[in-house]
C-alpha positions as CSV (number, residue, x, y, z in Angstrom):
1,X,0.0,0.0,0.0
2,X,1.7,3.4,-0.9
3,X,1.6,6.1,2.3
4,X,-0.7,9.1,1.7
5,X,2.2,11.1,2.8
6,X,5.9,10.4,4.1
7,X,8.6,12.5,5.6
8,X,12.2,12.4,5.9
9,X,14.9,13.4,8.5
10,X,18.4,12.8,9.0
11,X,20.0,14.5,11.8
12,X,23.5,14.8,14.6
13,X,23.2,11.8,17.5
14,X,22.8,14.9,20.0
15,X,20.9,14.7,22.9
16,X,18.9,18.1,22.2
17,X,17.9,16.5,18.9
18,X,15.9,13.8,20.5
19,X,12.5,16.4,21.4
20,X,13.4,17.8,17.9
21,X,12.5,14.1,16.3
22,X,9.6,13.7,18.8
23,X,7.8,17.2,17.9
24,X,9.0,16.5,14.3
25,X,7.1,13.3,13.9
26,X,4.2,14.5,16.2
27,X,3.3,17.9,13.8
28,X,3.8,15.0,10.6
29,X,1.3,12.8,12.5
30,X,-1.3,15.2,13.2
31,X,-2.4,15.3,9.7
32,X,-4.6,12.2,10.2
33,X,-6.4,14.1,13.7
34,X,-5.2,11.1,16.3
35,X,-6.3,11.7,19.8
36,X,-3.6,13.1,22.0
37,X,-3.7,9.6,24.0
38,X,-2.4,8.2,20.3
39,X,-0.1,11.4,19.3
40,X,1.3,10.7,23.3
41,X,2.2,7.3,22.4
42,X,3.7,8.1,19.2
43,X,6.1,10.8,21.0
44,X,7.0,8.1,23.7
45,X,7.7,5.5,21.2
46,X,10.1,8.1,18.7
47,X,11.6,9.6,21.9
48,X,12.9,6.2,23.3
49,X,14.0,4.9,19.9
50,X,15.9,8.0,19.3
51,X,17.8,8.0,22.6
52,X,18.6,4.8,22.5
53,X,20.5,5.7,19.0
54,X,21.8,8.8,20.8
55,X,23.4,6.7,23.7
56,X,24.2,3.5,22.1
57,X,24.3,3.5,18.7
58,X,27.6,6.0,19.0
59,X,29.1,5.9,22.2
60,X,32.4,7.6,21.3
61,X,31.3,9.8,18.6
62,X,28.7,11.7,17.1
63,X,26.8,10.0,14.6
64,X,23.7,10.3,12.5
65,X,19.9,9.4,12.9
66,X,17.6,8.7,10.2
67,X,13.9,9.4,10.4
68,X,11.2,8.3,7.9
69,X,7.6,8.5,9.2
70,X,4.8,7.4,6.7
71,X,1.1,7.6,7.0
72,X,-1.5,4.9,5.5
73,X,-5.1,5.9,4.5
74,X,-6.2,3.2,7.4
75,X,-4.6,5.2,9.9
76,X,-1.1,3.3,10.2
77,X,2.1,5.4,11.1
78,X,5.2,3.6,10.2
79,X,8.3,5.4,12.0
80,X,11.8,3.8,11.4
81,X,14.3,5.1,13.2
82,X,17.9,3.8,11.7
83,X,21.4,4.6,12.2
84,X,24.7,3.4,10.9
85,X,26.5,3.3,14.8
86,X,28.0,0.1,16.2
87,X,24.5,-1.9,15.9
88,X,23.2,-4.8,18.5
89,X,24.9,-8.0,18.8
90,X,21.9,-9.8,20.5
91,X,18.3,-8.3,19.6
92,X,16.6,-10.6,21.3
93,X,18.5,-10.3,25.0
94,X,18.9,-6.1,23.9
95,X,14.5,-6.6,24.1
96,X,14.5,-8.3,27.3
97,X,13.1,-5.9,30.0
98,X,15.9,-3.9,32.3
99,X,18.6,-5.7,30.3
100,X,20.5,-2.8,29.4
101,X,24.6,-2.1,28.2
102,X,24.5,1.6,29.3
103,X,25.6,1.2,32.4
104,X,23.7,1.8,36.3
105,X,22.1,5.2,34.9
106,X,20.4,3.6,32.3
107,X,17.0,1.2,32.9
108,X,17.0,-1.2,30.3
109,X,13.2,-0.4,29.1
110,X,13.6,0.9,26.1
111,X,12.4,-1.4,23.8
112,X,9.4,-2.5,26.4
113,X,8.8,1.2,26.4
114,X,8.5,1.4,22.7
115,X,6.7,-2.4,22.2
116,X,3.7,-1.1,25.3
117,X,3.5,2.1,23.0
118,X,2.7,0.8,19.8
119,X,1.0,-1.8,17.6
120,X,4.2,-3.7,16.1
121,X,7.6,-3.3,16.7
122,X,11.1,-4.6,15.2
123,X,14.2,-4.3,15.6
124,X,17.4,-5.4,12.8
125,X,20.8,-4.9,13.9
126,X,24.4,-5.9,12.2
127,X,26.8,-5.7,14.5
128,X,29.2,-2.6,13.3
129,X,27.3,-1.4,10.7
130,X,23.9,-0.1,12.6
131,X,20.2,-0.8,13.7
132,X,16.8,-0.2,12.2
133,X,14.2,0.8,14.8
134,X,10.5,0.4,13.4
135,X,7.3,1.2,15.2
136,X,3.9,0.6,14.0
137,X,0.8,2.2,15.6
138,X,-2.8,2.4,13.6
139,X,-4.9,5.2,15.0
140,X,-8.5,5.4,14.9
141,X,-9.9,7.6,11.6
142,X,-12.1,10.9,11.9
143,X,-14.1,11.3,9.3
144,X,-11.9,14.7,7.8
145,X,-8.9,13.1,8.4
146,X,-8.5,10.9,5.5
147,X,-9.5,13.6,2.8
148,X,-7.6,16.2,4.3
149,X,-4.2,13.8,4.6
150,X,-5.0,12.7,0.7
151,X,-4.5,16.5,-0.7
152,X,-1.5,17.2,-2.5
């Protein structure tokens, strides 16, 4: 199914960027009218993704953070979140709740963050050359919402 509309960001692993890519994504998604329960999970689910691409991805360095958001005329948002940093070794342990390689200041939720904040998540990782973050979330349609998303 080809999006209605899609958008595209590429930006510096800095932390100040992180509410940049949440606000970003959140003014991209209003266009289909979600309720601010849905836009609130939506900001949670970017805002953890893009930390955890701030903090891990590029440790050492600054990096870069890819954004694509798309929206679908049956009111699926499709965010992936993808960087070229020094990726995940083990996706499935890195999922596990409060396992975390950050050290004591960091929880380990971020990925059950994300999966309680959306519909569908995944996560592909090569070790040293990056991760790909997608989250999934279908919001519920007003009737104005698909025509006015539809307009060129």
């Amino acid at each position: 199914m080809k999006p209605l509309n899609e958008m595209k960001l590429s930006f510096p692993s800095r932390s100040a960027n992180e509410g940049f890519a949440r606000a970003a994504v959140a003014a991209f998604v209003s266009q289909l009218d979600p309720a601010v329960d849905e836009l609130a999970d939506i900001r949670t689910a970017v805002s953890e993704a893009v930390t955890n691409c701030i903090v891990h991805a590029y440790p050492d360095s600054l990096g870069t953070v890819y954004l694509t958001a798309r929206l679908f005329a049956d009111g699926r948002i499709v965010v992936k979140i993808r960087d070229k940093g020094c990726g995940i070794a083990d996706v499935k342990q890195a999922m596990e709740p409060l396992f975390t390689t950050g050290g004591e200041e960091r929880s380990g939720l971020g990925f059950s963050v994300m999966e309680s904040f959306t519909d569908k998540l995944r996560v592909s990782s090569k070790k040293g050359k990056g991760t790909t973050v997608t989250l999934e979330k279908y919001i519920a349609l007003r009737e104005a919402a698909p025509a006015a998303a539809a307009q060129p």
